[in-house]
C-alpha positions as CSV (number, residue, x, y, z in Angstrom):
1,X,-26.6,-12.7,-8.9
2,X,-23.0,-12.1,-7.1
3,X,-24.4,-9.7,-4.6
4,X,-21.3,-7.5,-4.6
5,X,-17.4,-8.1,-3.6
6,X,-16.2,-7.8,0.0
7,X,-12.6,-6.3,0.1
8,X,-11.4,-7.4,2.7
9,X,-8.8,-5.0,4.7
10,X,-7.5,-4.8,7.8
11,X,-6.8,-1.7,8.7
12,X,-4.4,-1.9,11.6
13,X,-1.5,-0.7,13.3
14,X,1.6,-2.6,15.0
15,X,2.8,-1.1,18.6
16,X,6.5,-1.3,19.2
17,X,7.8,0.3,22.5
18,X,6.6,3.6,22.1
19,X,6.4,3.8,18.4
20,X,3.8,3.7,16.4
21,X,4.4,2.1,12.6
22,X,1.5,2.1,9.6
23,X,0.9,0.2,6.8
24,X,0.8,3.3,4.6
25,X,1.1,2.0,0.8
26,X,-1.8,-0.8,2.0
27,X,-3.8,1.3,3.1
28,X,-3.4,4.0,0.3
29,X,-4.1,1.0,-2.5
30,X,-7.1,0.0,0.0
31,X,-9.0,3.2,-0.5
32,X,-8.2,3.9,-4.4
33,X,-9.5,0.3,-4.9
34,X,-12.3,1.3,-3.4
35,X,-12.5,4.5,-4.8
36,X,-12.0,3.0,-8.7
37,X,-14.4,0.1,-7.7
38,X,-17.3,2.2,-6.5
39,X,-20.2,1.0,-6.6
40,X,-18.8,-2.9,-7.1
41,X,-16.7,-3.2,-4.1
42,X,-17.7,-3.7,0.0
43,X,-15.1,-2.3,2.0
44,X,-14.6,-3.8,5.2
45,X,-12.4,-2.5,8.0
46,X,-11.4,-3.7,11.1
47,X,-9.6,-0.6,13.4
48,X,-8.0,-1.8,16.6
49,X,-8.9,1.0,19.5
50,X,-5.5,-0.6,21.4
51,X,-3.9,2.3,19.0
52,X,-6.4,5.0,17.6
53,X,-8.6,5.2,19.9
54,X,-12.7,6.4,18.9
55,X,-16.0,6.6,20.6
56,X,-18.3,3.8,19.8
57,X,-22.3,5.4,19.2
58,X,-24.8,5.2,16.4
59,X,-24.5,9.0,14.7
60,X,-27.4,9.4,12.7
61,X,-25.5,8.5,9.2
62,X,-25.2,4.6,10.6
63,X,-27.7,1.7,10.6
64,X,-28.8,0.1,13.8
65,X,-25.8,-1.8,15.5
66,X,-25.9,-5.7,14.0
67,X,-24.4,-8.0,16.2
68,X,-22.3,-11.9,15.5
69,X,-20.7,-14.1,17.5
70,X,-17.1,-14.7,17.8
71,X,-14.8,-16.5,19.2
72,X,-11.6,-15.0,21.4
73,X,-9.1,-16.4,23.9
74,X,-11.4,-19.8,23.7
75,X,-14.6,-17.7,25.0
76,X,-17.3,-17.0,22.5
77,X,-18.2,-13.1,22.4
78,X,-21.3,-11.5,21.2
79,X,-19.5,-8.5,19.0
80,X,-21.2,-5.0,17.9
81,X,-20.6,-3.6,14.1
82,X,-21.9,-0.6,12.7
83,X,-22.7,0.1,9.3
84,X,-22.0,3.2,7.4
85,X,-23.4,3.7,3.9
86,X,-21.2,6.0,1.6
87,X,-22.5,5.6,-1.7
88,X,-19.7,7.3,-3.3
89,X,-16.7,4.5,-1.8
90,X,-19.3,1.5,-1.0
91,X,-20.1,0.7,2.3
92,X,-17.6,0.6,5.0
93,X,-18.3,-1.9,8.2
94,X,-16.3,-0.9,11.1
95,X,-16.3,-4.1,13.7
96,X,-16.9,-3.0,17.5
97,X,-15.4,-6.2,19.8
98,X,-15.5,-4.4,23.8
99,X,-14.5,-7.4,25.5
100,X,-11.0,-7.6,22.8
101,X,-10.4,-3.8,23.4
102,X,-11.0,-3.7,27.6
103,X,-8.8,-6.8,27.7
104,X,-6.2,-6.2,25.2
105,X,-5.7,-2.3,26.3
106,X,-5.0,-3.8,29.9
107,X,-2.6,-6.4,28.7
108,X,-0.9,-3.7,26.6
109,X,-1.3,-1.4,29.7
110,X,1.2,-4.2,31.5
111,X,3.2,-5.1,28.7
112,X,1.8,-8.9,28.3
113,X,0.5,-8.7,25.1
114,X,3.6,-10.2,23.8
115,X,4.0,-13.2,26.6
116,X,0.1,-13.9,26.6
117,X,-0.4,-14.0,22.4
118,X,3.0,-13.5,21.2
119,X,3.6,-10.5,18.6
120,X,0.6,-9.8,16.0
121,X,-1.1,-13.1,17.3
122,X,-4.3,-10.8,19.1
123,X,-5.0,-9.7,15.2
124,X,-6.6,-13.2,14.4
125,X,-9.7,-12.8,16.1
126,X,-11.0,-10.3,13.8
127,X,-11.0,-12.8,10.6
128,X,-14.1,-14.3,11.9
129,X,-16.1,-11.1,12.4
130,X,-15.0,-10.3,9.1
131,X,-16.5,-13.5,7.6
132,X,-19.7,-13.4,9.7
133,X,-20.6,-9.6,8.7
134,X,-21.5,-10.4,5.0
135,X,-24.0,-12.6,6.3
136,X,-26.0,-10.6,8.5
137,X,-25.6,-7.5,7.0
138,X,-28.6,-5.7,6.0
139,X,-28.4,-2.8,3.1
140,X,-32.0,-1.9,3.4
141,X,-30.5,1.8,3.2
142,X,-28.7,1.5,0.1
143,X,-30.1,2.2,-3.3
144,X,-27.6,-0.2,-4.6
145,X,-28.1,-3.3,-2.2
146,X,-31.0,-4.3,-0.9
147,X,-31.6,-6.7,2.0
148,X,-28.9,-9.5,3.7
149,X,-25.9,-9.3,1.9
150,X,-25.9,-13.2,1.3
151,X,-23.0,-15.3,1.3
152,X,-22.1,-15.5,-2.4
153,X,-19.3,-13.0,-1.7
154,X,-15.6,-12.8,-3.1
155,X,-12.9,-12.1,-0.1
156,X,-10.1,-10.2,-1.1
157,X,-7.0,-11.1,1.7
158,X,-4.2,-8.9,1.8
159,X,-1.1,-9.4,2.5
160,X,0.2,-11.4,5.8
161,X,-2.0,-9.8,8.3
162,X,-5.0,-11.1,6.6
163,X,-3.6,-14.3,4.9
164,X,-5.7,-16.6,7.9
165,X,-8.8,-15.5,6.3
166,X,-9.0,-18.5,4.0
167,X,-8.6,-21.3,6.5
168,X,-10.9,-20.0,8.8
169,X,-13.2,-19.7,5.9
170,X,-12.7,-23.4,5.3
171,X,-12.5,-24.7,8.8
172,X,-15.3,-22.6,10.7
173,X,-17.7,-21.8,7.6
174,X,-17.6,-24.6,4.8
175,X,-17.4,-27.4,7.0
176,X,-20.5,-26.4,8.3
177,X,-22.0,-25.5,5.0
178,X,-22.0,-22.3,5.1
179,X,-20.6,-20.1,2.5
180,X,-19.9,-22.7,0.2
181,X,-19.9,-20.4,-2.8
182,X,-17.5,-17.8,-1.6
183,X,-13.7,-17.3,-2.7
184,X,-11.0,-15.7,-2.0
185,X,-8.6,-14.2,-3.8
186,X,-5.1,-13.5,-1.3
187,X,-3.0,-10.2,-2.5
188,X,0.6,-9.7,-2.0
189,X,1.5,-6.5,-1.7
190,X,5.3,-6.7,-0.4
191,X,6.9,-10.7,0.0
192,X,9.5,-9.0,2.3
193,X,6.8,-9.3,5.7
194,X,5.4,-12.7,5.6
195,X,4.3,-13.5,9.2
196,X,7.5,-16.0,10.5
197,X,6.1,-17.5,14.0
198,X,7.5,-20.0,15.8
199,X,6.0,-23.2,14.9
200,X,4.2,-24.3,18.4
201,X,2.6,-21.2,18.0
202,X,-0.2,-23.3,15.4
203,X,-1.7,-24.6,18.4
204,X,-3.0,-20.7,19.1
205,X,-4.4,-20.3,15.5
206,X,-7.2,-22.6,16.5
207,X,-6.8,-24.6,13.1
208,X,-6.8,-28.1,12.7
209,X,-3.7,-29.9,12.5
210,X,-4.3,-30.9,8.9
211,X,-3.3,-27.0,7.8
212,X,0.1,-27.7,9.6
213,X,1.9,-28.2,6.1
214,X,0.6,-24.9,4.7
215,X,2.0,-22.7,7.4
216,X,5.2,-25.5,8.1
217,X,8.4,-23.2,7.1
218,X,12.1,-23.8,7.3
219,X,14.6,-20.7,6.4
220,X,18.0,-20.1,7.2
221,X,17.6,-17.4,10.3
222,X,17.3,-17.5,14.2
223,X,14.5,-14.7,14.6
224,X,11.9,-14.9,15.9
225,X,13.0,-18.6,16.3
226,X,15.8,-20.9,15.1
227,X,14.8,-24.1,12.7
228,X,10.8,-25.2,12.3
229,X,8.5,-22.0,12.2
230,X,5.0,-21.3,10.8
231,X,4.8,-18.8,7.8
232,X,1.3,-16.8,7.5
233,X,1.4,-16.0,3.8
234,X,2.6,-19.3,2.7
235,X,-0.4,-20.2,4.3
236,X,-2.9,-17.5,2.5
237,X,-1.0,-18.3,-1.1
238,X,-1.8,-21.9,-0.7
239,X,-5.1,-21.9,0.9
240,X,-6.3,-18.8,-1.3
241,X,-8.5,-19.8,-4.8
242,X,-6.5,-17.1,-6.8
243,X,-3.2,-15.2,-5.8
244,X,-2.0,-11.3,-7.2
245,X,0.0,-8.8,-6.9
246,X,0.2,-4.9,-7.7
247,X,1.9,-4.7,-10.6
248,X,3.1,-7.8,-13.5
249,X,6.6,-7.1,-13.4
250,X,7.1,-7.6,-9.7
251,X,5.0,-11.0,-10.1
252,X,7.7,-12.1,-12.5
253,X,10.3,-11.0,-9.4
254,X,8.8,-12.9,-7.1
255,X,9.0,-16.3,-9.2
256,X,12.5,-16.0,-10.4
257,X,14.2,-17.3,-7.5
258,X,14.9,-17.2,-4.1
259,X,16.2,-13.6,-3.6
260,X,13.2,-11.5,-4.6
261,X,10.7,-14.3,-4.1
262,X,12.3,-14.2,-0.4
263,X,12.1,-17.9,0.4
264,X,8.2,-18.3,-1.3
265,X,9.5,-18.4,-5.2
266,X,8.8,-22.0,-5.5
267,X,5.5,-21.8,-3.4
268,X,4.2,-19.0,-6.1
269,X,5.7,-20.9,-9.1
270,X,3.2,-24.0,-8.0
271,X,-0.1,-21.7,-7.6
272,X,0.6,-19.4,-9.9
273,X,0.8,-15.2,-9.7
274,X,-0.9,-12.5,-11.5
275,X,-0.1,-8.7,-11.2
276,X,-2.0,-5.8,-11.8
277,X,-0.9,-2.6,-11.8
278,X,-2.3,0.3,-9.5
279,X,-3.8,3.5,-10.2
280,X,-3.3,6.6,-8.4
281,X,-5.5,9.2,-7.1
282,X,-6.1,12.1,-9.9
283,X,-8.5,13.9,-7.4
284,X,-6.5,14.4,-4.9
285,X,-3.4,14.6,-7.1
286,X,-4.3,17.5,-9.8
287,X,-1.9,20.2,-11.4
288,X,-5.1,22.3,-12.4
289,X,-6.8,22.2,-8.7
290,X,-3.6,21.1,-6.6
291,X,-4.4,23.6,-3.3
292,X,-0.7,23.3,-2.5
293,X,0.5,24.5,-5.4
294,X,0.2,28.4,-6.1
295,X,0.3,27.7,-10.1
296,X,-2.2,25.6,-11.4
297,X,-1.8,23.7,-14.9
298,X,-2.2,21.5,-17.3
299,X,-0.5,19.9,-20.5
300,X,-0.8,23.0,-22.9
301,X,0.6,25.0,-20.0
302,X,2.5,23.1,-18.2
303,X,6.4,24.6,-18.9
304,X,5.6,28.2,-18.4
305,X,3.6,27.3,-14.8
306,X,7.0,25.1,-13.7
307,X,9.4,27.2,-14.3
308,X,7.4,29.5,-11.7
309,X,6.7,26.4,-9.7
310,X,10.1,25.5,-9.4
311,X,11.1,29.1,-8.2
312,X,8.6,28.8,-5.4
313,X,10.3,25.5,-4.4
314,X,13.8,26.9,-3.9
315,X,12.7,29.7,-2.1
316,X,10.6,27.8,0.0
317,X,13.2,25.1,1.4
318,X,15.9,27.7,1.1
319,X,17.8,26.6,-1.9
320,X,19.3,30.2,-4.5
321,X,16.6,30.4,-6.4
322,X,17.2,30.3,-10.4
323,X,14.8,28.5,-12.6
324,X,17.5,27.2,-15.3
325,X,19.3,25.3,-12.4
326,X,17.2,21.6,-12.8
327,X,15.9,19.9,-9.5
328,X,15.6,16.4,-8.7
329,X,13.6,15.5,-6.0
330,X,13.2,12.5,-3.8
331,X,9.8,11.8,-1.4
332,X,9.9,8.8,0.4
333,X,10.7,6.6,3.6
334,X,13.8,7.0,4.4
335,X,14.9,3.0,5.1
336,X,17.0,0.4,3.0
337,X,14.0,-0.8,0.5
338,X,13.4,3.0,-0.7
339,X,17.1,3.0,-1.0
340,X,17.6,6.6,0.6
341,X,21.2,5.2,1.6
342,X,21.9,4.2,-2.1
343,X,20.9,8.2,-3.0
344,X,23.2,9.9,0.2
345,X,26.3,7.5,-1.2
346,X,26.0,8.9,-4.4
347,X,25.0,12.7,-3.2
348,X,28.7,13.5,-3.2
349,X,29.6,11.9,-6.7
350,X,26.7,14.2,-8.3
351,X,26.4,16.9,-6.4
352,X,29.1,19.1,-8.4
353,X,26.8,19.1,-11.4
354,X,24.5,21.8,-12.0
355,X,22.3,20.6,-10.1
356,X,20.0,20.7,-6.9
357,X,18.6,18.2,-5.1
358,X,15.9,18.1,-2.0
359,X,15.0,15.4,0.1
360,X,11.6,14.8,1.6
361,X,11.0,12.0,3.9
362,X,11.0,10.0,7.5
363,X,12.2,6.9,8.9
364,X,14.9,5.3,10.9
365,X,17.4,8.2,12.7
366,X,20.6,7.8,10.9
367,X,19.0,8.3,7.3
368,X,17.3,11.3,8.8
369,X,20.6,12.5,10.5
370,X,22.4,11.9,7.2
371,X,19.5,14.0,4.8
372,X,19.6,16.8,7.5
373,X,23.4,17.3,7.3
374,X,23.0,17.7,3.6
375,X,22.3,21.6,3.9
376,X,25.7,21.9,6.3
377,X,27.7,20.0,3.5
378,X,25.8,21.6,0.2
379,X,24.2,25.1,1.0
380,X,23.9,26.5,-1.6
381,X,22.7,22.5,-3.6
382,X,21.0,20.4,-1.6
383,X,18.5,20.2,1.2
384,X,16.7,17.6,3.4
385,X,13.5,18.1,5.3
386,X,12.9,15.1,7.8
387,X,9.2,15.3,8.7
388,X,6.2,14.7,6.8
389,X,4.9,17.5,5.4
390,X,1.7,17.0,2.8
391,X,2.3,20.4,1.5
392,X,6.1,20.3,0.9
393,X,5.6,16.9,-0.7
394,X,2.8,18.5,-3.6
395,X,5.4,21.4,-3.7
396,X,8.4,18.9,-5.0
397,X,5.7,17.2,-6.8
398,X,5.2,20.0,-9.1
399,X,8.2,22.3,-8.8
400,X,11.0,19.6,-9.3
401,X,12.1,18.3,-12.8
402,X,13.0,15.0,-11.9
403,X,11.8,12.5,-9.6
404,X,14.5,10.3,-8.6
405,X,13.1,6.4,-6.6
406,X,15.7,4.5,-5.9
407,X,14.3,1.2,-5.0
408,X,15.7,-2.0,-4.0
409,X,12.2,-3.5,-4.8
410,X,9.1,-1.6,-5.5
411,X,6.3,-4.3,-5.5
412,X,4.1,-1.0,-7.8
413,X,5.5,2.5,-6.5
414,X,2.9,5.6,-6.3
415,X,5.3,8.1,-6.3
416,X,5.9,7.6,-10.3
417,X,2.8,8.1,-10.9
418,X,2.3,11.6,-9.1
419,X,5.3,12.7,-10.8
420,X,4.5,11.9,-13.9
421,X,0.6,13.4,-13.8
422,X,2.3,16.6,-12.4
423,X,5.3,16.2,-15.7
424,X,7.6,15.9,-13.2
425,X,10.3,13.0,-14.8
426,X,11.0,9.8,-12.8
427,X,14.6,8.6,-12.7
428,X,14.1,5.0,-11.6
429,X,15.3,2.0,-10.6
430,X,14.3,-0.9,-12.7
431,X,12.4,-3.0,-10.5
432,X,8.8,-4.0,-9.9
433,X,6.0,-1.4,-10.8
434,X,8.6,1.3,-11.7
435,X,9.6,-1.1,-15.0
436,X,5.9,-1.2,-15.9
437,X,4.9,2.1,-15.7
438,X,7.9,4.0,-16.6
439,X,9.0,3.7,-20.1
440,X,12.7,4.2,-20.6
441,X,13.4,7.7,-22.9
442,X,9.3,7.9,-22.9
443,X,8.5,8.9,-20.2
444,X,11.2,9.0,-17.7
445,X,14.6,7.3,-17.2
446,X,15.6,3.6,-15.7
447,X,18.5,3.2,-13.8
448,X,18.7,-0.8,-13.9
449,X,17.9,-3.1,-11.3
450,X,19.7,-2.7,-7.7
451,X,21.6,-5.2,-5.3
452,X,18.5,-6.2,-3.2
453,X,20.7,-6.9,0.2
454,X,19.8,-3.9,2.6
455,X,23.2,-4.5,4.7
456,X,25.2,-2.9,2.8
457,X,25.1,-0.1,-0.2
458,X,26.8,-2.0,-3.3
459,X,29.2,0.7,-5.2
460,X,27.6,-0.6,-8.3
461,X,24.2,0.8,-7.3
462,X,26.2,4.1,-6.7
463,X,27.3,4.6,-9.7
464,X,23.9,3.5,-11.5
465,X,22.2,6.8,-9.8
466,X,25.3,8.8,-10.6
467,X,24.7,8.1,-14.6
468,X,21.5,8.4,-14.8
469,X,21.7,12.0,-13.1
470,X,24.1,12.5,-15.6
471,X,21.7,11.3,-18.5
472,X,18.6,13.4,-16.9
473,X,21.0,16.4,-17.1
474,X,22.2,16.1,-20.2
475,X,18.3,15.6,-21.8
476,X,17.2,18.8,-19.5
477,X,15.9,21.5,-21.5
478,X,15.7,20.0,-24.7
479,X,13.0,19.1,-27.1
480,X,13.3,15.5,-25.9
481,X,12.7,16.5,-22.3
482,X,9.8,18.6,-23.1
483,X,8.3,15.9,-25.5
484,X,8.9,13.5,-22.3
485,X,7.1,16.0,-19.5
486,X,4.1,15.5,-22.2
487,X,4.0,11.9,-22.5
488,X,3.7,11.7,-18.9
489,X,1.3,14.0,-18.5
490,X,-1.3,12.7,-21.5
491,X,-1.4,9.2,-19.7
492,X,-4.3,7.9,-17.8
493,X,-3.0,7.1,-14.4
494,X,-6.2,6.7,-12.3
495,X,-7.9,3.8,-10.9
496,X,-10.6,3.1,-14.1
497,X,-8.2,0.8,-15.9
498,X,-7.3,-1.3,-13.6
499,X,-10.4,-1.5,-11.5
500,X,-11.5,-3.0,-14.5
501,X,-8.6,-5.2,-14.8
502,X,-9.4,-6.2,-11.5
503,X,-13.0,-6.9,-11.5
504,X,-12.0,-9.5,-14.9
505,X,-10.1,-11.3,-13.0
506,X,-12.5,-11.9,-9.9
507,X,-15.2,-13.1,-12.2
508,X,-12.6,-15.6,-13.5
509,X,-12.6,-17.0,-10.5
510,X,-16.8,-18.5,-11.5
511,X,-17.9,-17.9,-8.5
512,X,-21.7,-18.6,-8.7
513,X,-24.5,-15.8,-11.0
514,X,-21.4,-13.2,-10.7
515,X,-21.7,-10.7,-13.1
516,X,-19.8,-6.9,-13.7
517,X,-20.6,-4.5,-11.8
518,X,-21.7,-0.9,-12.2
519,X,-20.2,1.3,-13.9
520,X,-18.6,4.7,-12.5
521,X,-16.6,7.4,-12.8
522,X,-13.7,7.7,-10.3
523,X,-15.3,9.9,-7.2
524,X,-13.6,13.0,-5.5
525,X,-13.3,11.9,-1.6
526,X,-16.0,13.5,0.4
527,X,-15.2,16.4,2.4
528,X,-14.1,15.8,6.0
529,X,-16.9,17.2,7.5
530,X,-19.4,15.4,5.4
531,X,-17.8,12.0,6.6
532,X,-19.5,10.2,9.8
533,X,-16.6,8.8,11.4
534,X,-18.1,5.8,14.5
């Protein structure tokens, strides 16, 4: 029998300078995998102490350390994991490599990182100790597992940072015989960061030169190099035995030509795509136990416990408060793909309507500048909060009307989905996950698809948000608004459908005695405190 599934994720961050970036919406889809996959799914994660730093023991709630061999900087290094049983999200394996974080930190510490490895190059260690865990890891603690995990295992790669997993798999394990039963399936969860090296930097990947035409890429742009470069997830798509994505209608994007399949269109077209949508959190996103909210609800009471919502909103960021003026709300990073410079172009066009409008978000300085000045131009209609602020986001969540996402791409989009549980309406651009999960005059409203070039805001995209404010005001208050704010709240947003979606699809790839896993109800997260943290 297939032992389990090892989800592969590398949980990581990139240093820049001084400032600190994080793969949020990977991460997020990471642990609600898990979560919906309970009991079916391994979670392994990787965390680099170069940037969140954490004592290395054995608390009480972890195994014995296990140890494996890996190779780094041409040495071969003896490296410490612990393993942590949580029966409620699987079993997570944090990886513990001293020599990697003395070294690195000092490197870092200098500033040589970047002239020793070159950018994001010091990640590729930590696919081997990925691949070696499953092998020696021992569940004797587990009521669900028992004994080695084995190497009949299904890796799940995503995205760039992970996408040398399968030719390591081949070159260091299968050549040698060892897991020869294993796949891996190689996620994409935004085509826009791909992993574009210079091309002599193959000779650091440690692969043979035989893999040289599944990283060999040729584009049109001088960064990091001009002409002949290497390309990490052209590599994982090719090299991968099955390749998704997070939602079906952004796998049809990324195979209909050059401009949304960013340069890899014809490289998908040959292997083939398959999206699946995401789910979303209905613990921790709940009208009826939302500790943000003062209001609780649900569908039979949902109007009454808005209106009183909505009240607490305005008076909370500031706005006049009057419960018959309809909100639109916007949560999100503030940066060209989210479009928050499409939305502060057409501010001005709108803004005149009965309407009010509050911002909620962080990212680069002039779109924060720009949200900020909002309350100076509109007192009295708009404001924009430039931090991040958990409690002001579940706030909007509930007290606003609409939702406005106005995407250049959205490979799935979360932010639908919490407004929709909470019956708040999504105004939307038509793109990726937003076209598959919001149904236009259902259960929210579609703008139509935007001009993906971030250089520039086309006028056209402008007006598209302008009329489709107009069209959300125009349907406020009526029976077709409320019927809408119902549909949204009676679907089933959480994780169990397309956990299940997923786990048919990773037995389609045969590997060897698998069979479905357990089935669960979708878990609450554990309480902080109750969590062992390594």
């Amino acid at each position: 029998m297939l032992t389990g599934i090892l989800l592969w994720h590398l949980s990581f961050q990139i240093c820049e300078k001084k400032n600190h970036m994080t793969v949020k919406g990977l991460s997020r889809f990471l642990y609600r995998y898990g979560k919906g996959m309970w009991r079916k799914t391994i979670c392994c994660k990787s965390r680099s102490c170069l940037f969140e730093q954490f004592s290395v023991g054995t608390p009480s709630k972890y195994s014995q350390p296990g140890f494996m061999y890996i190779s780094f900087h041409h040495q071969a290094n003896k490296s410490r994991f612990f393993v942590s049983i949580f029966f409620i999200f699987g079993i997570k394996i944090f990886i513990s490599v001293p020599i990697y974080y003395s070294f690195l930190c000092l490197l870092m510490h200098l500033n040589w990182i970047s002239r020793v490895l070159g950018p994001d190059h010091f990640y590729s260690f930590r696919f081997q100790a990925a691949l070696m865990a499953p092998r020696v890891l021992n569940l004797t603690g587990s009521k669900y597992f028992s004994g080695p995990y084995g190497e009949d295992v299904i890796f799940i790669a995503n995205d760039w940072h992970t996408a040398l997993l399968p030719c390591y798999l081949k070159t260091m394990y299968q050549s040698r015989g060892i897991y020869m039963n294993a796949k891996v399936a190689f996620c994409i969860h935004n085509i826009a960061y791909q992993g574009r090296f210079a091309f002599s930097d193959f000779s650091l990947l440690g692969l043979p030169d035989s893999y040289k035409n599944s990283f060999e890429f040729i584009d049109g742009y001088e960064k990091p190099v001009k002409g002949r470069k290497i390309n990490w997830m052209k590599a994982g798509i090719l090299e991968s035995d099955r390749v998704f994505t997070v939602s079906p209608y952004y796998a049809q994007e990324l195979v209909s030509g050059v401009e949304k399949g960013v340069e890899l269109d014809n490289i998908i077209r040959r292997t083939g795509i398959t999206g699946i949508i995401n789910g979303m959190d209905t613990q921790e996103w709940n009208p009826s136990t939302d500790k943000y909210i003062d209001v609780h609800y649900d569908i039979t009471t949902v109007m009454n416990a808005k209106s009183l919502l909505k009240e607490a909103l305005q008076a909370a960021v500031g706005l006049p408060v009057d419960k018959n003026i309809p909100v639109i709300g916007f949560i999100g990073r503030l940066e060209e793909q989210k479009g928050s410079d499409i939305l502060t172009a057409a501010i001005p066009k709108f803004i005149g309507m009965n309407v009010q409008i509050i911002i909620l978000g962080t990212g680069k300085k002039r779109f924060e500048q720009q949200i900020k000045q909002l309350e100076v131009l509109y007192p009295d209609k708009a404001r924009g909060v430039a931090k991040f602020n958990v409690p002001l986001a579940h706030m909007i969540i509930a007290g606003a009307d609409f939702m406005l996402i106005p995407s250049r791409f959205e490979p799935c989009g979360l932010i639908q989905l919490h407004a929709m549980r909470y019956g708040t309406i999504p105004i939307c651009a038509s793109t990726g996950g937003l076209v598959d999960t919001v149904k236009e005059g259902f259960t929210g409203i579609q703008m139509g698809d935007f001009n993906v070039e971030c250089s520039k805001v086309d006028p056209a995209d402008v007006l598209k948000i302008v009329a489709a404010v107009g069209r959300a005001l125009a349907v406020y208050g009526t029976l077709a608004f409320r019927e809408m704010i119902k549909n949204c709240m009676s679907q089933d947003l959480s994780w169990k459908g397309p956990a299940k979606n997923w786990e048919l699809m990773l037995l389609s790839l045969g590997a060897v005695n698998s069979e479905p896993g357990i089935e669960g109800e979708e878990i609450a997260p554990l309480s902080k405190e109750n969590v062992a943290t390594p």
